[in-house]
N, C-alpha and C positions, 0 to 999 in steps of 0.2 A: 157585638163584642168581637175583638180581633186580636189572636195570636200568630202574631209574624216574627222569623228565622231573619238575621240580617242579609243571609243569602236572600231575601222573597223567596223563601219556602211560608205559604200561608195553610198554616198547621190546624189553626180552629177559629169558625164562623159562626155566630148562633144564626139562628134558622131568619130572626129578626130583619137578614139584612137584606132578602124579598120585599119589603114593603122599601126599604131606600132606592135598591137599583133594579128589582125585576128578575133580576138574578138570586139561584138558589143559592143554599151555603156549602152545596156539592159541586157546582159549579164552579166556585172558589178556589175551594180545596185543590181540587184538579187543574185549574190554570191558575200557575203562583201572582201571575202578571196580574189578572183581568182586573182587579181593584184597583191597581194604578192608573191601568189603562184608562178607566170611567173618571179617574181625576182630572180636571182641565189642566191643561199642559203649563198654564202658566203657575198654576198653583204647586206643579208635584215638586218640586225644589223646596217647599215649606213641608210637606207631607213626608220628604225622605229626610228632612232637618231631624225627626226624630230616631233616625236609623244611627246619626252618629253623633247622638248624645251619651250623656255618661251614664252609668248603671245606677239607677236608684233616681233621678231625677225626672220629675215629672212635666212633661211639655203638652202645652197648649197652642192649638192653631186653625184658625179658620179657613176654609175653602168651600171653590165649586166642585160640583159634583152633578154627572149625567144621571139624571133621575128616569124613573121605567120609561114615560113616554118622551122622553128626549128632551124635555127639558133643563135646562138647568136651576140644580138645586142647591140650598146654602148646609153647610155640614160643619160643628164643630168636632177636632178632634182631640181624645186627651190618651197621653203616650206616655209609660214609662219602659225604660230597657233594665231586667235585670238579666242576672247570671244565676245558669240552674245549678242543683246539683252535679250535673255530669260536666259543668263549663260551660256546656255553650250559651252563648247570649241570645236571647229573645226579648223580641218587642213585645206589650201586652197593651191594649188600647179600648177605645171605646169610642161609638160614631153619634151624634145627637141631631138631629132638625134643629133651624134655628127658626125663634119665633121672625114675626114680619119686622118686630123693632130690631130686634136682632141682628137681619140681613139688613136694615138700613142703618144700622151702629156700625156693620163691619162693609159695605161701600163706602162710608164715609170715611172709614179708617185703613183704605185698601192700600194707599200710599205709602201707611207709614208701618207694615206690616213686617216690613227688615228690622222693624225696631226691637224683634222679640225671638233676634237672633242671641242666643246665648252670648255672653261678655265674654265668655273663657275660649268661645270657640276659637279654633286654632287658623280659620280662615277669616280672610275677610272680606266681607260683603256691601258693595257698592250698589246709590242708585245715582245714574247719571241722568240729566235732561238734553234735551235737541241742543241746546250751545252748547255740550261738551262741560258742564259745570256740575260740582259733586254734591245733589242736594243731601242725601245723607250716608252715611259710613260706620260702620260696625266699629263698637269697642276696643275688638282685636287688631285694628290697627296700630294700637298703641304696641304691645307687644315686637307686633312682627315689625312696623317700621319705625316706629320712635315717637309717632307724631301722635297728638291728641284728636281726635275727631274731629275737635270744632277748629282744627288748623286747616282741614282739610276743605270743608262745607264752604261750599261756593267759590271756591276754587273752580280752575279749570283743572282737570283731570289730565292733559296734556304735560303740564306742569311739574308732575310726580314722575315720569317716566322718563329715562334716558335718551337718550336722544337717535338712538338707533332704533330705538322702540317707537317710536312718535311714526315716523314714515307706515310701519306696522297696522298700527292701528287707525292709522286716516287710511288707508287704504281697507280695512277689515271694516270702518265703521259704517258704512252705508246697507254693507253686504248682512249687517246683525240687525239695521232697522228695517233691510226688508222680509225679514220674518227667519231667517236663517241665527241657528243657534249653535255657538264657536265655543271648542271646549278646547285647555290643551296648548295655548299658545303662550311660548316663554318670550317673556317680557323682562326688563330687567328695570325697578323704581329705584326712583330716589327716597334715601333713608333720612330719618330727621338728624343723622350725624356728619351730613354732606358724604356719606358712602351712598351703598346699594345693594340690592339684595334683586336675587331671580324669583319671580313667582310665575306658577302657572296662572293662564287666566281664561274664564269660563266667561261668558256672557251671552244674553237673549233680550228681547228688544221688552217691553211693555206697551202695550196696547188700549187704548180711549176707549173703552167701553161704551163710552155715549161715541165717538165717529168713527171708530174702528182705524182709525191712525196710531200709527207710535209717537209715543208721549215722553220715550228716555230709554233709558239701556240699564239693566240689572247685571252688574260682574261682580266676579269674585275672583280675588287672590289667593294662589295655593302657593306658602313657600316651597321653593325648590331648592334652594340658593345653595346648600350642601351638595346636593346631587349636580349640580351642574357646574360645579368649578370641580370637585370629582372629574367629571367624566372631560373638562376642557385639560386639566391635567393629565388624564390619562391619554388623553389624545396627543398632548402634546408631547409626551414622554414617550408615544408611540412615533411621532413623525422622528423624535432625533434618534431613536434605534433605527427606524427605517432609514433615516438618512445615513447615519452610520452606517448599516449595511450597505446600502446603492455606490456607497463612495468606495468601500474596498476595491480595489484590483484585481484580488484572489478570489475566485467560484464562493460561495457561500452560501446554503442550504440550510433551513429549519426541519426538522422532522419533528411529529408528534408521530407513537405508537400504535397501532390499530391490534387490539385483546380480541381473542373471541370469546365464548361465553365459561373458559374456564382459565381467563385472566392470562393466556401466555398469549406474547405477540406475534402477530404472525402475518403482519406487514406493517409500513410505515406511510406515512399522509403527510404532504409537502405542507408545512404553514406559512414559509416564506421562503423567495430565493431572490438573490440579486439579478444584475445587470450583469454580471460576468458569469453566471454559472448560467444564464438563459440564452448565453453568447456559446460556453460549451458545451451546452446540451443542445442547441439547434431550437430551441422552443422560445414561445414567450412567459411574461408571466402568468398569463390570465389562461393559457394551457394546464399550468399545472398547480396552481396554485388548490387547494384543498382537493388533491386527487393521490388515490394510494397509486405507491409505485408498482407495484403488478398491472393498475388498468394502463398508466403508462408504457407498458412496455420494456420496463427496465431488467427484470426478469433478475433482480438479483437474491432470492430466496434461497436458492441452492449454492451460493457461491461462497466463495472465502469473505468477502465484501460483508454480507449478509453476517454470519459468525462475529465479527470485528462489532458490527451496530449492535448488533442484538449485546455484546459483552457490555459496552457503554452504559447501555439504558439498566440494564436487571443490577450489574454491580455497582453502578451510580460512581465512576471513575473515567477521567479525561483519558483520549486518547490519544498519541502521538507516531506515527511510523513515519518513517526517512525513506526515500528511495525504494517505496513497494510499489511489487510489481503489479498489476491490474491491463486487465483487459478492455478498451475503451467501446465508449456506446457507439461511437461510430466510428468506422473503418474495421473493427474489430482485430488492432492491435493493440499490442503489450506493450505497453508504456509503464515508466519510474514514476511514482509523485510522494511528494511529499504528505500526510496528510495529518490534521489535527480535530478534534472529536469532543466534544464539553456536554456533562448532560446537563437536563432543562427538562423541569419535569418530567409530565412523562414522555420524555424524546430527548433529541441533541442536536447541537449545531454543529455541521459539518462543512470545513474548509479542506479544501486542496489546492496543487501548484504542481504542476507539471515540472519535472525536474528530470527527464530521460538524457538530454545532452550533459550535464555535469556528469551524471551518472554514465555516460560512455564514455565522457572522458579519461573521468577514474581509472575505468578499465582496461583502456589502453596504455593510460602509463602505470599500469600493472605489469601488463602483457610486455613491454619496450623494458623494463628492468631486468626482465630476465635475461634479454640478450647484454644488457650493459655489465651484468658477473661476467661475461666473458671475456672483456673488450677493455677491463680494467682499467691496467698499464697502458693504452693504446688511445682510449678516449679524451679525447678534445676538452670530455668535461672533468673537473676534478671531482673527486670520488672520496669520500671519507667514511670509516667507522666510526663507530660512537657505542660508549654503554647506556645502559638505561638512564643513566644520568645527565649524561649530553657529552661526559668526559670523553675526548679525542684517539684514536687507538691508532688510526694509520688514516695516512693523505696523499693521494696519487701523485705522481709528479709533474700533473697539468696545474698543479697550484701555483710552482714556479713562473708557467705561462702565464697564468690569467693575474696574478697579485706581484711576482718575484721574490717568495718564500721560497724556500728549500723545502721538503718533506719532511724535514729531520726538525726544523724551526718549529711548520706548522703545527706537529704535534701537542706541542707545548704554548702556542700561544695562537690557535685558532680562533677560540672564542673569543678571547679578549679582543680581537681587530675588528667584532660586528659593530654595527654604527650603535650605539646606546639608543639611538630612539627607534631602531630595526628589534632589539633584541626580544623583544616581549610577544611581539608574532612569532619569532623564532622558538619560545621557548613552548608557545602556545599549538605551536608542529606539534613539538615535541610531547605535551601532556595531549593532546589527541590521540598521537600513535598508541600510548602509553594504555588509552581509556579504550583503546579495541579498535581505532580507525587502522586497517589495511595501509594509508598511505595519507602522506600530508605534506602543504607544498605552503614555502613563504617567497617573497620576493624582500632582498634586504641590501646594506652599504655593509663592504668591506676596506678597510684598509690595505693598500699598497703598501708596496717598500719604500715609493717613492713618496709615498706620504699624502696621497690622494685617494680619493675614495672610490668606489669601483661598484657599482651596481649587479648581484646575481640572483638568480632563480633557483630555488633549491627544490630536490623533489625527494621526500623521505619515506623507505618503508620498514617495517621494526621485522625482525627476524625473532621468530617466539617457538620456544618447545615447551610440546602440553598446554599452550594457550599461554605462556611467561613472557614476556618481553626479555629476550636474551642480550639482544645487540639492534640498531641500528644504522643502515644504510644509507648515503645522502649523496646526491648524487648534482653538483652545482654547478650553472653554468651561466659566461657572462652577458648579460643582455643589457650592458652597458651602452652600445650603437642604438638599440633598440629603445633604449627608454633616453637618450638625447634626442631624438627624431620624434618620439608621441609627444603630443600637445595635452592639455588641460581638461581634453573630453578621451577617455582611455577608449581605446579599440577591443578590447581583450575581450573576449567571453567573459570569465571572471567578472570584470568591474560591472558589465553590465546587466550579470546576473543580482551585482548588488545592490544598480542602481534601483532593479528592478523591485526587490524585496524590500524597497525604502521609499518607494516611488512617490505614495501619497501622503506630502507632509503636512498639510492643513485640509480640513474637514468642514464643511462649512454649509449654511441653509439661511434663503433668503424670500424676501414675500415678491410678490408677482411685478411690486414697481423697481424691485433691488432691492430695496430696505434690509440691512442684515440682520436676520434675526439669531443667529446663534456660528460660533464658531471657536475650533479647536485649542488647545493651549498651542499646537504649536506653531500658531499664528507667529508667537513671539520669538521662534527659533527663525523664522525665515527672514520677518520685516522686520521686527522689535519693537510692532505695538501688542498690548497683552488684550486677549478676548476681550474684556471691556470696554477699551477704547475703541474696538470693529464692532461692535452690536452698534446700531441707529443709525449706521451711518450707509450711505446711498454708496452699493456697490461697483456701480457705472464713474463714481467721484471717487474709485479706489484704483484707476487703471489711467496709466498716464494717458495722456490729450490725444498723442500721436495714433495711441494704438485701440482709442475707443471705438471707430466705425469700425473696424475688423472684430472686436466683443461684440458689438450690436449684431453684425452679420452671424456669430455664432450663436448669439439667443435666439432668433430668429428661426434658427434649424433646429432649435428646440420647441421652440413654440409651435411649431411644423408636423410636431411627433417624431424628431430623429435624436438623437445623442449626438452631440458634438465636442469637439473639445478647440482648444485654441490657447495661441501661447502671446504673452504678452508682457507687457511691463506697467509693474506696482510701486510705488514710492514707497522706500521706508523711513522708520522713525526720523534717522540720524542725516536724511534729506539727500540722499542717494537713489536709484531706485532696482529692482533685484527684476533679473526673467523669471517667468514662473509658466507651469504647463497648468491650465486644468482641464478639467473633466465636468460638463455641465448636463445634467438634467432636468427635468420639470418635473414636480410633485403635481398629480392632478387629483383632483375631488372627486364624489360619488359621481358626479355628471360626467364625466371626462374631460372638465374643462382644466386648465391649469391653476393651480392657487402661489407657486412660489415654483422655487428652485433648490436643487441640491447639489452637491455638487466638492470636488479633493484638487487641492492645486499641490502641486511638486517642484522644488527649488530646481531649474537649470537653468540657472549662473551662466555653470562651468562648464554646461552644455555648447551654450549661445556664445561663450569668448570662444574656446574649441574649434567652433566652425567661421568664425569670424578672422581668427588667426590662422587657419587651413587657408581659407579664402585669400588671405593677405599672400602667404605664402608661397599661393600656385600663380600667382602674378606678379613675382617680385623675383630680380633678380638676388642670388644668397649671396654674394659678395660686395654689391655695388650701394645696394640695398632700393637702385632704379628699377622700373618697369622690363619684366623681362621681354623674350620677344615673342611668346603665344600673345602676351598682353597687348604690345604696340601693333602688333600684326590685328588682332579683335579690335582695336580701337581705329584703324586704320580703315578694317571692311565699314565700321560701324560711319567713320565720316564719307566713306564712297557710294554709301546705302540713301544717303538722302539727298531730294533734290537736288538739279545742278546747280543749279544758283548757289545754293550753299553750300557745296563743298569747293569750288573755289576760295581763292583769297588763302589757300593753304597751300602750306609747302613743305618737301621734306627733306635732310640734310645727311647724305649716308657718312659715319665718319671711322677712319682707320688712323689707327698709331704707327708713326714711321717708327722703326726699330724696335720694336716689342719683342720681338724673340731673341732678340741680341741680349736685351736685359734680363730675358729668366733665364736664359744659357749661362748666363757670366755672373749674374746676382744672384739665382735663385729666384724658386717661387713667390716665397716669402714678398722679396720685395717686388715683385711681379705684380703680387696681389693688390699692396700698398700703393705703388705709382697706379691700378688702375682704380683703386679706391679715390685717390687724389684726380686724379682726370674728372671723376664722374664729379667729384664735389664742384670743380670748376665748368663744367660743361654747365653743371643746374645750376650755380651762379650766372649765367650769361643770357638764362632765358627768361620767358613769365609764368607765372603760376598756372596759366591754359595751356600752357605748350606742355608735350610729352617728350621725354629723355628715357632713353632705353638700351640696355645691352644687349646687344643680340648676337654675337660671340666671344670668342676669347677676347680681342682688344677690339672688336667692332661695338660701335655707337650709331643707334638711329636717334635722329631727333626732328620729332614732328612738330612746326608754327601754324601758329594756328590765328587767321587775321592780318596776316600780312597784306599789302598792294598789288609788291609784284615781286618779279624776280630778282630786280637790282636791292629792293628789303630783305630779301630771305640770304642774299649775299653776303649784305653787310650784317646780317648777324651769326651768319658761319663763319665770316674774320673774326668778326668778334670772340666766335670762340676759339678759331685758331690763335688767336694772338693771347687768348689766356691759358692755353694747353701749353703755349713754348714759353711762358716764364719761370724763372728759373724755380725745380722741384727739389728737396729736400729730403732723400729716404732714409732713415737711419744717417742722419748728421752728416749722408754725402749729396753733395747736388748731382742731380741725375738730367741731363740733355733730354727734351724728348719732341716732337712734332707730329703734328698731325695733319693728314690728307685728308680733303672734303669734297663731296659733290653732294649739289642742291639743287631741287628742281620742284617748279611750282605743279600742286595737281590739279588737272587737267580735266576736262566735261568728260571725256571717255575712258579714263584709265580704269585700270582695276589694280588690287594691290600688287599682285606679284610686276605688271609692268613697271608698276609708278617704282617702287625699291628698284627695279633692273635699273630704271635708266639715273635715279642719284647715285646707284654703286658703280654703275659707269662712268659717273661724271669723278668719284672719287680716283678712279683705277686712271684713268687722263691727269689727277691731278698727282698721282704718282709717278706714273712715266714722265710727266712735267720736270721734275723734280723734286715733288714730297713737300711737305708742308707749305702747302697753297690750298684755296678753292678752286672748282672748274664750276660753273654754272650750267646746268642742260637744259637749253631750252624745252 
């Protein structure tokens, strides 16, 4: 008689079961195990069948059993589980000898002994043979997967399982028929609904009693299939906040709170940190990841830092400071930052942004105001009051200067001259001042007298008694020259504090071959396909053709272990394609190896034209719109740079305008400018699309051929362009006389450039003492 606890707590033995195993029923008592132990191994999986039946049902099961002198013996058992009064559940059982027919009714039925697996049981219990074919299958198949038993029987067992599962288990199955028993491996089958479901699975071989070979494989299915799309969710909803995080720009910190044992905090433990706060702390992440900030070193317990966290987490309220000051972890100076603070259970997530140079700026056109009360009347810049409402009270008399208003006008019609789509930064100065800023500054269009518009800077401070906004100060100046000369990409501190703060416009995560597996809305701000159209699609087929092997080469330094980034070109919707910057990382696995990528790209466009249009710029003459002459001088070293053989067969044509200063003397610049406008148009008419035309002073012209013969070629196409210089010019409705002198000379196995220009600017200066509008040839 046996009384067993579902834990194997074996509670009560009668004395009887010395005559089964040799063993007293104190022996029992005291080792919960040892009765299991004496069960043959193949059998205790029927023996513990009764541990997780249901309370009140009675079970029946045959087994072997190590009998005193080591034999084995045959043992009926019968089990039922109730529940006590105090709750807990107890087996209560009973052990018999089987007679000799007995043990040869239950060998002959040892086969089919899973048949007396409960129907309702919630697992299911397979027996497989050496072909992998299901000779029989539990009831509860039907439940968990759909199918009837007899769908299954004689099936191959292969058959049922997905097909990531299949590799699984031909590799696992030899390793079960040589006597090893596998518990615990998530498999995922096929459902009789053409779905699937995860079960765990157990299995152990069966063994030939008569040859002591395996004869098939015993498994059983445990559904999992809840828990494990669970935990693939939660996984996955963990990589896109990590990935979210890693793509920030801005430092980013998780803290949880560390309580002592009477619940006040009294430090904090890093649960995550990005790529850029591991970049301003000097650390990695595997440094400090689940480490409180005191063993770090951070020491901010006693600090003002310390007060600010702690306020976060107990009042459970976001935090926000502008421009505080802090003392940094290394170098151990006072730096500005911005910073912002959210709780999160129990802790918060903490962003910062270094903001110390706005923040000096400010304070120096603090500082620079006070001298500008002095200088009023006298300053360059125009100077106005204002009431709290923007209304105009008085206006220096540099407004005449900078617009040609009077003082006395502007009063009354200041505002109305701001350009209507300026005016809403303008007013937004204004309600800043108004809200406690010290000082605020726009950049906007005014109108002139003349009726054209005028670009200024304005820089405003409010003048307050008792903390009141009494009056306002604005102090404007014109950066009209300045803002004709900046290009498309701004230079200013300013913009590119704002590029900075905007930097990362799309968000994005991709599997190990590019595959995209997820990315931000504002995909569709930048190219104008919307996240659904960029999921599936191969991120290597998203970067135009040109600029793929320079991607490659940056995944590459990622796969390497470095961070890289790289800038390139994406097609968008409307079949155009846009610059984009990103930022690329690798997500790696528990192993360290990589599974995918993460990774923020940032629109510059305006960046890439900006430098594209500088470039054009510092090579181009401004009025001609020809090759200036750093340019043809660069292209000149560059043809003297390669062997000789090749830079023959070129030639160069120095050319000057006869009377050029007679005409800006007597006509003006104006048309000065226009006749050399017209020169250049007919000079690059005369050449080919490889030759170089270039300004290279006031009315000087270099023009480099490129493929010529000889010298008597480079001749005849410097008449050529003499004779199209003296036809007749047309400046402002007058015809204008004009000629030009030439020398041309072919370059030479030994020149270099300053000689090779000497000796054409000689041949032109012979063609002037000649008499002017001729060629001289130098040999």
């Amino acid at each position: 008689m046996l009384q067993v606890s579902p834990e194997l707590r074996l509670e009560y033995v009668s004395r009887s079961v010395r005559g089964f195993t040799g063993h007293s029923a104190d022996e029992f008592v005291s080792d919960a195990t040892l009765w299991l132990r004496l069960v043959d191994p193949r059998d205790r999986e029927v023996v513990l069948g009764a541990l997780n039946a249901e309370p009140g049902v009675a079970r029946h099961a045959t087994f072997r059993w190590a009998g005193p002198d080591g034999r084995t013996m045959w043992a009926q058992q019968v089990t039922r589980k109730v529940v006590r009064e105090d709750g807990v559940e107890a087996v209560y059982g009973a052990l018999n000898h089987l007679t000799d027919q007995q043990i040869a009714e239950a060998q002959a039925g040892l086969e089919g002994r899973y048949s007396m697996v409960p129907a309702d049981a919630p697992d299911v219990v397979l027996r497989i043979d050496l072909q992998g074919r299901i000779v029989w299958v539990s009831e509860s198949v039907r439940a968990m997967a759909g199918w009837a038993p007899r769908d299954l029987v004689g099936q191959n067992a292969m058959d049922f399982l997905d097909v990531s599962g299949r590799a699984v288990v031909s590799a696992l199955g030899p390793r079960v028929l040589a006597g090893e028993d596998r518990t615990g491996v998530v498999l995922r089958i096929r459902t009789a609904d053409r779905g699937g479901r995860f079960v765990s699975v157990s299995a152990r071989p069966i063994i030939d009693e008569g040859t002591g070979e395996p004869a098939g494989v015993i498994a059983s299915w445990r559904d999992v299939d809840e828990l494990v799309k669970a935990r693939l969710q939660a996984e996955s909803e963990r990589q896109i906040l990590r990935a979210a995080l890693d793509a920030q720009l801005d430092p980013q910190v998780v803290l949880e709170a560390v309580r002592n044992d009477r619940d006040r905090v009294v430090d904090f433990r890093v649960v995550e940190i990005n790529p850029s706060a591991c970049d301003e702390l000097d650390v990695t992440r595997a440094d400090v990841v689940g480490k409180q900030t005191a063993a770090l070193g951070l020491g901010i317990q006693d600090t003002e830092q310390w007060e600010i966290l702690l306020d976060v987490v107990q009042h459970r309220r976001p935090l926000v400071l502008n421009e505080q000051p802090f003392i940094t972890i290394r170098g151990g100076l006072t730096r500005r930052f911005d910073v912002r603070a959210v709780p999160v259970h129990d802790g918060l997530s903490l962003t910062w942004r270094d903001v110390t140079e706005r923040h000096q700026r400010a304070a120096a056109l603090a500082a620079s105001e006070a001298m500008y009360r002095l200088l009023l009347e006298e300053s360059s810049d125009m100077v106005s009051f204002h009431t709290p409402d923007g209304a105009v009270e008085w206006v220096s008399p540099a407004v005449e200067r900078l617009l040609g208003w009077s003082p006395d006008e502007s009063v009354h019609t200041l505002l109305d001259l701001i350009h209507r789509d300026d005016a809403p930064g303008v007013w937004a100065a204004r309600d800043r001042l108004l809200a406690g800023e010290e000082a605020a500054g726009a950049r906007f269009r005014m109108r002139s007298r003349n009726r054209g518009w005028r670009w200024l800077e304005a820089t405003a401070r409010a003048v307050r008694e008792d903390g009141v906004v009494t009056s306002m100060v604005v102090f404007s100046r014109d950066v009209q020259d300045q803002i004709d000369h900046e290009t498309a990409l701004a230079t200013s501190q300013e913009r590119y504090r704002l590029l900075a703060e905007n930097a990362t416009d799309v968000v994005y995560r991709t599997t190990l071959d590019g595959t995209t597996e997820w990315v931000s809305e504002g995909v569709e701000r930048v190219l104008g396909f919307t996240p659904a159209e960029f999921v599936g699609r191969n991120g290597r087929d998203l970067v135009s053709p040109e600029d793929r092997e320079f991607v490659d080469r940056a995944t590459a330094e990622v796969l390497a272990g470095t961070r890289s980034s790289a800038r390139f070109r994406m097609p968008t919707k409307d079949g155009g394609t846009r610059w984009v910057e990103s930022t690329i990382h690798a997500i790696r696995g528990d192993d360290g190896e990589p599974v995918g990528f993460v990774g923020g790209w940032r629109d510059v466009q305006a960046e890439v034209e900006a430098e594209q249009a500088l470039d054009t710029r510092a090579r181009t003459d401004g009025l001609t719109g020809l090759a200036n002459r750093d340019e043809v001088m660069a292209r000149l070293a560059r043809l003297l740079a390669v062997d000789n053989h090749a830079r023959t067969g070129s030639a160069v044509a120095f050319c000057d305008l006869d009377g050029f200063k007679t005409v800006n003397d007597t006509r003006g610049h104006a048309v000065g400018d226009a006749l050399l406008r017209a020169v250049a148009d007919r000079i690059g008419a005369c050449v080919r699309a490889g030759d170089t035309v270039a300004r290279v002073g006031g009315d000087e012209f270099l023009v480099v051929l490129d493929g010529v013969r000889d010298l008597h070629t480079a001749s005849r196409v410097s008449e050529k362009i003499r004779e199209a210089v003296a036809g007749p010019l047309l400046i402002d409705g007058r015809a204008l006389p004009i000629t030009i002198s030439i020398g041309v000379t072919m370059v030479e196995i030994h020149d270099d450039v300053d000689g090779l220009v000497a000796r054409a600017d000689r041949g032109m200066y012979e063609a002037k003492q000649a008499g002017r509008g001729r060629v001289v040839a130098v040999p």
